[in-house]
C-alpha positions as CSV (number, residue, x, y, z in Angstrom):
1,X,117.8,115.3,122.3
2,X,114.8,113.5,120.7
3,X,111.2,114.4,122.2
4,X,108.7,111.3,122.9
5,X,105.6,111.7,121.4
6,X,102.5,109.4,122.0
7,X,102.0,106.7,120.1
8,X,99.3,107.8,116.7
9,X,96.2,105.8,116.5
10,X,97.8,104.3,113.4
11,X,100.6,103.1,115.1
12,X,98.8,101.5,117.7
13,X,96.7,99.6,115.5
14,X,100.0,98.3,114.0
15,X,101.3,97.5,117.6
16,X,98.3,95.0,118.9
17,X,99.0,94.1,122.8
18,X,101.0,90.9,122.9
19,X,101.1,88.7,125.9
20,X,104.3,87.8,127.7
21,X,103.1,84.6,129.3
22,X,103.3,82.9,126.2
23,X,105.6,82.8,123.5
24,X,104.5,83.8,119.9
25,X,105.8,80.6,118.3
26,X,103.9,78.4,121.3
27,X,100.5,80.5,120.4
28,X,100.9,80.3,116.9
29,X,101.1,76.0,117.3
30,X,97.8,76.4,119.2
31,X,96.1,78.7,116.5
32,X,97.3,75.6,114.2
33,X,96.0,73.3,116.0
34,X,93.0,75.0,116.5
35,X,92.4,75.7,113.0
36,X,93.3,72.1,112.0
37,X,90.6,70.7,114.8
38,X,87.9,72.8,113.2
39,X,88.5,71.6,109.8
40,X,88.3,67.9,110.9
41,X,84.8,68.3,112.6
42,X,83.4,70.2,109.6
43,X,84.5,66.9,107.7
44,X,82.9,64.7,109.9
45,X,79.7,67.0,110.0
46,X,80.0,66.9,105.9
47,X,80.4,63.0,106.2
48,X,77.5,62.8,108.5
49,X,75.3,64.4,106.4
50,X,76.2,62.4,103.4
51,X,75.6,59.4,105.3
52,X,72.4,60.5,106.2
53,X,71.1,61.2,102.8
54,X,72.6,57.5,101.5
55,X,70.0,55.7,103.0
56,X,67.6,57.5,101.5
57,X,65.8,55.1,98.6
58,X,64.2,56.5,95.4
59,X,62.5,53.3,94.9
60,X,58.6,52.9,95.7
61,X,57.8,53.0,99.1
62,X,56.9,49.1,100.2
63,X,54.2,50.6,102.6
64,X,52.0,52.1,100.0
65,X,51.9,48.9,98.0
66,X,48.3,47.0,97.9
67,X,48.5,43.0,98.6
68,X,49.3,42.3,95.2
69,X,52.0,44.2,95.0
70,X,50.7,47.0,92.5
71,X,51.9,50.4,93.6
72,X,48.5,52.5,94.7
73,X,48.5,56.0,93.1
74,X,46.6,58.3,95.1
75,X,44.0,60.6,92.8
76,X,42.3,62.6,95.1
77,X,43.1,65.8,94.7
78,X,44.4,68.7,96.7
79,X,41.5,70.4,97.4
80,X,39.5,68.9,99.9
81,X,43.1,69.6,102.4
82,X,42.7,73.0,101.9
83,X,40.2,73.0,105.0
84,X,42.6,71.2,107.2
85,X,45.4,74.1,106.4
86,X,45.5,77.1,109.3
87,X,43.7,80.5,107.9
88,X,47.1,82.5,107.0
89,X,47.8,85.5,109.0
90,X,48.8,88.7,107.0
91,X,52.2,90.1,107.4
92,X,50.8,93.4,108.9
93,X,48.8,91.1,112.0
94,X,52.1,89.0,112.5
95,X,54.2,92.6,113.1
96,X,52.1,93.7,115.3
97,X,51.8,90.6,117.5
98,X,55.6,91.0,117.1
99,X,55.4,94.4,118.0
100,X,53.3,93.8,121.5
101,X,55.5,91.0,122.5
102,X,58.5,93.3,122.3
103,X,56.6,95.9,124.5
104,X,56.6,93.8,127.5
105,X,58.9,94.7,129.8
106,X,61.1,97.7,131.3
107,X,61.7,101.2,129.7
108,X,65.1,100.9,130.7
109,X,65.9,97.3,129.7
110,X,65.0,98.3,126.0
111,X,67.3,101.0,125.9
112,X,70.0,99.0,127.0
113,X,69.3,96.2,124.3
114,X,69.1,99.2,121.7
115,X,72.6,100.3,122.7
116,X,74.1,96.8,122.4
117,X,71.9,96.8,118.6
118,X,74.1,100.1,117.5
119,X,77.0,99.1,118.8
120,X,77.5,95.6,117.3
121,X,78.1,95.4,113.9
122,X,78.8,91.6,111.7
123,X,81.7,93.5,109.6
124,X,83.6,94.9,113.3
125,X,87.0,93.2,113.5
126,X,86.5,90.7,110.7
127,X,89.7,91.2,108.7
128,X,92.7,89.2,109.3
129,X,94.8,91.3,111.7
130,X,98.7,90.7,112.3
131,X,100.6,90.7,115.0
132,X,103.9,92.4,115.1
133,X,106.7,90.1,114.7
134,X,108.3,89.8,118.2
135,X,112.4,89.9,117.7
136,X,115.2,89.9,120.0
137,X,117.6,91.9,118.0
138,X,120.5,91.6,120.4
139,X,120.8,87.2,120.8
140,X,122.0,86.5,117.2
141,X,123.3,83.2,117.9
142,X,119.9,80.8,116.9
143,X,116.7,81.0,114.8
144,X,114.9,80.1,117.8
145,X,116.4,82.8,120.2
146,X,115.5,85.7,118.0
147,X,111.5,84.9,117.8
148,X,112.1,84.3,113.8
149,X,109.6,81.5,113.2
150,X,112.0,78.2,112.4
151,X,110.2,76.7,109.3
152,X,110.5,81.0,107.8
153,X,112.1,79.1,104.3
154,X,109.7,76.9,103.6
155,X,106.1,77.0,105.5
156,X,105.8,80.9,105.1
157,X,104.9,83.8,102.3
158,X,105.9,87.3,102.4
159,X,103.7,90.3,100.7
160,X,106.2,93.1,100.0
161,X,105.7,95.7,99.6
162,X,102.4,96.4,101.5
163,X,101.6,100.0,101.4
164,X,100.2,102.5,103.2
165,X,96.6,103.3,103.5
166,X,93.3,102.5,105.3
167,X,92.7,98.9,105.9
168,X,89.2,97.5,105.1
169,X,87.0,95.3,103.8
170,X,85.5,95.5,100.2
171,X,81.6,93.5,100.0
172,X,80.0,93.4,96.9
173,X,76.4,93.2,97.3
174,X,74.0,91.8,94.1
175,X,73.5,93.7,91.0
176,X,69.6,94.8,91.3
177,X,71.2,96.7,94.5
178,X,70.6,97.1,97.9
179,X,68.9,100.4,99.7
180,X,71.8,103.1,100.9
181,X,74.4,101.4,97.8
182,X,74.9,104.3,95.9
183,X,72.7,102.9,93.1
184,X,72.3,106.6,90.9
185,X,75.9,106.6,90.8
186,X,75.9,103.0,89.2
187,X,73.1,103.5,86.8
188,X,74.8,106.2,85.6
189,X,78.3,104.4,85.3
190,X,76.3,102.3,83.5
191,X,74.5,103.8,80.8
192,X,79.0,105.1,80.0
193,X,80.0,101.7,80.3
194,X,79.5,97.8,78.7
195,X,81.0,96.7,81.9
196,X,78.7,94.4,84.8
197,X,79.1,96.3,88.0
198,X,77.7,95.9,91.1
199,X,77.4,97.8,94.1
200,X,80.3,97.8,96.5
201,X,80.8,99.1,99.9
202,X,84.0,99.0,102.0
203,X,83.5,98.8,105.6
204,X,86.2,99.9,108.6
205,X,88.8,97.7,109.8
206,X,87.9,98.4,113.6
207,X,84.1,99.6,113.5
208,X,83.4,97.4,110.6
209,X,81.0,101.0,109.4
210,X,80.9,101.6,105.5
211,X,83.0,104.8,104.4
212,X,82.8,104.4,100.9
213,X,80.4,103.1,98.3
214,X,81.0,102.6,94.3
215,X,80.5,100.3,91.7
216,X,82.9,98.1,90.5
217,X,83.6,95.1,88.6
218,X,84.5,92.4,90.9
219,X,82.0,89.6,91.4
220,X,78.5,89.9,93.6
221,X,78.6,88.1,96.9
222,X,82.1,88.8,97.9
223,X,84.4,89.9,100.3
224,X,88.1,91.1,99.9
225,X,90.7,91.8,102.3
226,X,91.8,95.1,101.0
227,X,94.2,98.5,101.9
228,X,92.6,101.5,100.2
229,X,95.6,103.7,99.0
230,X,96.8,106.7,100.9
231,X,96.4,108.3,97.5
232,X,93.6,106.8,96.5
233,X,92.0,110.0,95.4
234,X,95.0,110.5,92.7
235,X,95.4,106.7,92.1
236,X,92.0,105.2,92.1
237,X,94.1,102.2,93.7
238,X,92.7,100.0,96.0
239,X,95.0,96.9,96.9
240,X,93.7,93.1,97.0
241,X,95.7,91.6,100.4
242,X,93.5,88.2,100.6
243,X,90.1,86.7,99.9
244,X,87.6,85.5,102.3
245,X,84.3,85.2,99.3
246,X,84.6,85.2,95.6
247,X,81.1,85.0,94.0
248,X,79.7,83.4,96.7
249,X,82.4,80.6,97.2
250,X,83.7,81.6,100.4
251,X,87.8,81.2,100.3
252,X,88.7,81.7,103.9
253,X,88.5,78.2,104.8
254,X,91.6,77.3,102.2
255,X,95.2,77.9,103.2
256,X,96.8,80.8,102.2
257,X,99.1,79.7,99.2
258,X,95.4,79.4,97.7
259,X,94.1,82.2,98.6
260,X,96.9,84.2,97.3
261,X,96.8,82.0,94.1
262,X,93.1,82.2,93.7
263,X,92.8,86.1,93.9
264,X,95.5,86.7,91.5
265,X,94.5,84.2,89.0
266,X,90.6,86.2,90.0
267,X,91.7,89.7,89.9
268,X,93.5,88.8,86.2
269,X,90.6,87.6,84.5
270,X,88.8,90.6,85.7
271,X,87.5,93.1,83.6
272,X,89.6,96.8,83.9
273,X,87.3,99.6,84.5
274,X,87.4,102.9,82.1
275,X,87.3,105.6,85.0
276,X,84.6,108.5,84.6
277,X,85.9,111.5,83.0
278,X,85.2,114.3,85.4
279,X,83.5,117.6,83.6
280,X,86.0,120.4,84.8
281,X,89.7,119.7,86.3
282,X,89.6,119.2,90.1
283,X,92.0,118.0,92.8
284,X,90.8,114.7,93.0
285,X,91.7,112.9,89.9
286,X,89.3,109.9,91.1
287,X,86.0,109.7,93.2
288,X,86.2,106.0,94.2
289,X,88.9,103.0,93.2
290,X,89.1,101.6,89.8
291,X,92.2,100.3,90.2
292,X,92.6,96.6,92.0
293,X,95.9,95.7,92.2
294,X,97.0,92.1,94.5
295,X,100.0,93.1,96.7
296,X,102.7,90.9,95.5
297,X,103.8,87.4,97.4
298,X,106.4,85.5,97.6
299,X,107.1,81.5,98.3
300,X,108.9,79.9,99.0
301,X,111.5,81.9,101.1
302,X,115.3,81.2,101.3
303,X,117.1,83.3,102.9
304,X,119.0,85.0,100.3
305,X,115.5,85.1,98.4
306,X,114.9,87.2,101.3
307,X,117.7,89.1,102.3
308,X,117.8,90.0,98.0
309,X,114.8,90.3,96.4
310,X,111.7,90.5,99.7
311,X,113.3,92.9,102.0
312,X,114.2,95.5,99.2
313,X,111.0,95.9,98.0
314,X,109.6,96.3,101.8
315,X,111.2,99.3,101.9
316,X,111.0,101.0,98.5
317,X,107.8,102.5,96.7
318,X,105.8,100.2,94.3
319,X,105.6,101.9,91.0
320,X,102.5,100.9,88.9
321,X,100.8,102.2,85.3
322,X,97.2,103.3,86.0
323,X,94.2,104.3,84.0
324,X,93.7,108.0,84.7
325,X,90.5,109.6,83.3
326,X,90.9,113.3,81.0
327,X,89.2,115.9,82.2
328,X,86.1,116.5,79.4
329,X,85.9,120.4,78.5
330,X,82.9,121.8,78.0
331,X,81.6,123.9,75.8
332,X,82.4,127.7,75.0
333,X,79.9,130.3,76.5
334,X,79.4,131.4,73.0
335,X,77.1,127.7,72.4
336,X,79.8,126.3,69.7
337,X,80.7,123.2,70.2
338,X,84.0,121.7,70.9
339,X,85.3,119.8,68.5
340,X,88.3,117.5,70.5
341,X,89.2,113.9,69.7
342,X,90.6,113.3,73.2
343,X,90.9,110.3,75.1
344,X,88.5,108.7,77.4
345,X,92.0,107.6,79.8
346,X,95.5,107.7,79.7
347,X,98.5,105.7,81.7
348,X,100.2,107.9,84.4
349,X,103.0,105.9,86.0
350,X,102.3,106.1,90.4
351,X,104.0,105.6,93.3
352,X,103.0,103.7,96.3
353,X,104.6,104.1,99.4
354,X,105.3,101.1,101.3
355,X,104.5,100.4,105.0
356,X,106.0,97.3,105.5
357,X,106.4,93.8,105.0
358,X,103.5,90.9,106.0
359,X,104.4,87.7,106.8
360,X,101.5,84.2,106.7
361,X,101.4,80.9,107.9
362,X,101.0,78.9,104.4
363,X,98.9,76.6,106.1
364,X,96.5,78.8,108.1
365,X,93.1,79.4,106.8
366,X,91.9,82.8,107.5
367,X,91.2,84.3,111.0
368,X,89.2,87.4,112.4
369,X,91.3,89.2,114.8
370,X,94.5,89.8,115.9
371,X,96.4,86.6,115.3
372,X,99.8,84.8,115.5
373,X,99.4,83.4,112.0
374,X,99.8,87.0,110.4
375,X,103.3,88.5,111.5
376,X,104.0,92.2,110.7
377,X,107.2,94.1,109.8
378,X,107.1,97.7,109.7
379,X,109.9,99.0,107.2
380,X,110.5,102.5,109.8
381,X,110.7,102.8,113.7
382,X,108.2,102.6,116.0
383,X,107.1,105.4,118.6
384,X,110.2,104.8,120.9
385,X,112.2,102.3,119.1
386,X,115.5,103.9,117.1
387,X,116.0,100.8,115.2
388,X,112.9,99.6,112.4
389,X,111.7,96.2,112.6
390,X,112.9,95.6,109.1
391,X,116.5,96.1,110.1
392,X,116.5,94.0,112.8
393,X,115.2,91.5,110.7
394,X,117.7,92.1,108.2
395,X,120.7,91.6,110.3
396,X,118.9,88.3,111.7
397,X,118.7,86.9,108.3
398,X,122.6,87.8,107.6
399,X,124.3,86.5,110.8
400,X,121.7,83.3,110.1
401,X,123.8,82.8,106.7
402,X,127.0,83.5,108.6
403,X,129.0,80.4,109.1
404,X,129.6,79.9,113.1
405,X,133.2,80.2,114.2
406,X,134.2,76.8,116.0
């Protein structure tokens, strides 16, 4: 007899609340629609604007013309206005005033608006969160009846396998740095390395705090959807789902068969990074990620594409070659020194244990939150279910190929 346990706080992140007054299909037309309704008004507000700025003239202006008709050049100079301009006010003058406005009011109602100031954060609940994909396992008789959405073969990718690890987003920040970015550690990585890095920071999925800062090789001014290994200390891997900003071209407005196409093509004309050599052997083989690997996708999908070639690699382990830095030995108490031609790196082939399978709308643009246009597929059971979703999947795809009796 099997004991219940509570659900993990892993799990329930995997298992957002889903709303039984609506069907997931209906809610996912809406998000579309939505989606599709905000592109159209940001072309109209582009089309505005370029109207506006068309009848503008770079001729003369006819109003400064003289009687004759001869353009009039003004040659006084700018100095005689300098009397009419305001005396400026210094920074330090302009912070206080700042600073005396702010202290009108309540004790209490400036605690309150401090606590709402610590609590918010721009990066909270920014990445593009799935829901789980809602099947009826028993009902094998139509696409419809099982929750499967109908256009599965031809409107919708699969990234397999999606492993485990802490979900997150990766900012890069510029290259002179920002205060609290780790910048010794980068100067130093530096002075090793001919490589352009830049300080990056990920931030949580939930909190959207920053856990981890390194440098790295990807572009300033971007953001990356990413899952930082399990094993990330003995991997250095930290896996590229999507792209909201590359370089400062943000990316999230495009569907997803771009995105997906645009970080790979990105993420392959990318630098590698030679990973620091640690001075004396240690547990952790890695002290931040210098691995980026794009989970793979797949489109279009048929279902024997499917049933074949997606839904095995769900459930097995990615194996990849990695770069894994030597250990550097130093030298003997006796002040000779050591005389080794080792290597900087070396390939060690690593496992990655898969979580899953994720499923996207090709036409959605990304969305913050928990959404309908992101479906996932855990590859084991649930707290309480005896069956993965994976399997029921599976066996939806197979009687969906089976021809029906008449």
């Amino acid at each position: 007899m099997s004991t219940m346990h509570p659900p993990s706080r892993r799990e329930s992140f995997k298992t957002p609340p889903i709303s039984g007054e609506q069907s997931q299909q209906s809610r996912r037309q809406k998000a579309l629609e939505e989606q599709k309704r905000k592109r159209e008004r940001r072309v109209e507000g582009s089309r505005h604007h370029i109207d506006l700025f068309s009848k503008l003239s770079l001729g003369p202006d006819p109003l400064s013309e003289d009687e004759d008709g001869e353009v009039e050049i003004v040659r006084e100079g700018v100095a005689g206005m300098a009397s009419m301009l305001p005396p400026a006010v210094p920074e330090a003058s302009m912070e206080v005033e700042t600073t005396d406005a702010q202290s009108v009011g309540s004790t209490s109602t400036k605690r309150k608006k401090n606590r709402k100031k610590k609590k918010s954060n721009q990066y909270a609940d920014r990445c593009m969160y799935a829901e789980l994909l809602e099947m009826n396992g028993m009902d094998l008789q139509t696409m419809s009846d099982n929750g499967i959405p109908d256009d599965l073969q031809v409107n919708w990718i699969a990234l397999a396998p999606v492993p485990r690890g802490k979900r997150c987003l990766a900012l890069t920040h510029s290259s002179a740095g920002n205060p609290g970015t780790g910048m010794l550690c980068i100067c130093s990585f530096r002075s090793c390395h001919d490589h352009d890095v830049v300080p990056t920071t990920l931030h949580s999925r939930v909190r959207g705090s920053t856990f981890l800062t390194f440098p790295s090789p990807l572009p300033p001014d971007s953001i990356l959807d990413c899952i930082l290994d399990v094993c990330w200390h003995d991997n250095g891997i930290l896996h590229i789902l999507d792209v909201i900003r590359w370089h400062g071209q943000d990316i999230g407005d495009s569907e997803a068969n771009f995105r997906f196409w645009w970080r790979d093509a990105r993420l392959q004309e990318m630098k590698s990074v030679i990973p620091p050599a640690p001075s004396q052997p240690s547990d952790n083989k890695f002290t931040y990620p210098t691995n980026f690997l794009p989970i793979p996708y797949y489109i279009p999908l048929p279902f024997q594409d499917f049933l074949q070639r997606v839904i095995p690699l769900a459930r097995a382990s990615r194996v990849v070659n990695i770069r894994v830095p030597n250990v550097v030995p130093t030298p003997g108490d006796d002040g000779a020194d050591m005389d080794l031609d080792l290597p900087r790196d070396r390939l060690d082939e690593m496992s990655c244990e898969s979580d899953g399978l994720l499923l996207y709308d090709a036409q959605a643009s990304y969305e913050s939150g928990t959404t309908p246009l992101s479906l996932w597929v855990p590859a084991k059971p649930l707290d309480g279910e005896y069956e993965s979703r994976l399997d029921i999947l599976e066996r939806i795809l197979i009687a969906a190929q089976t021809p029906t009796a008449v």
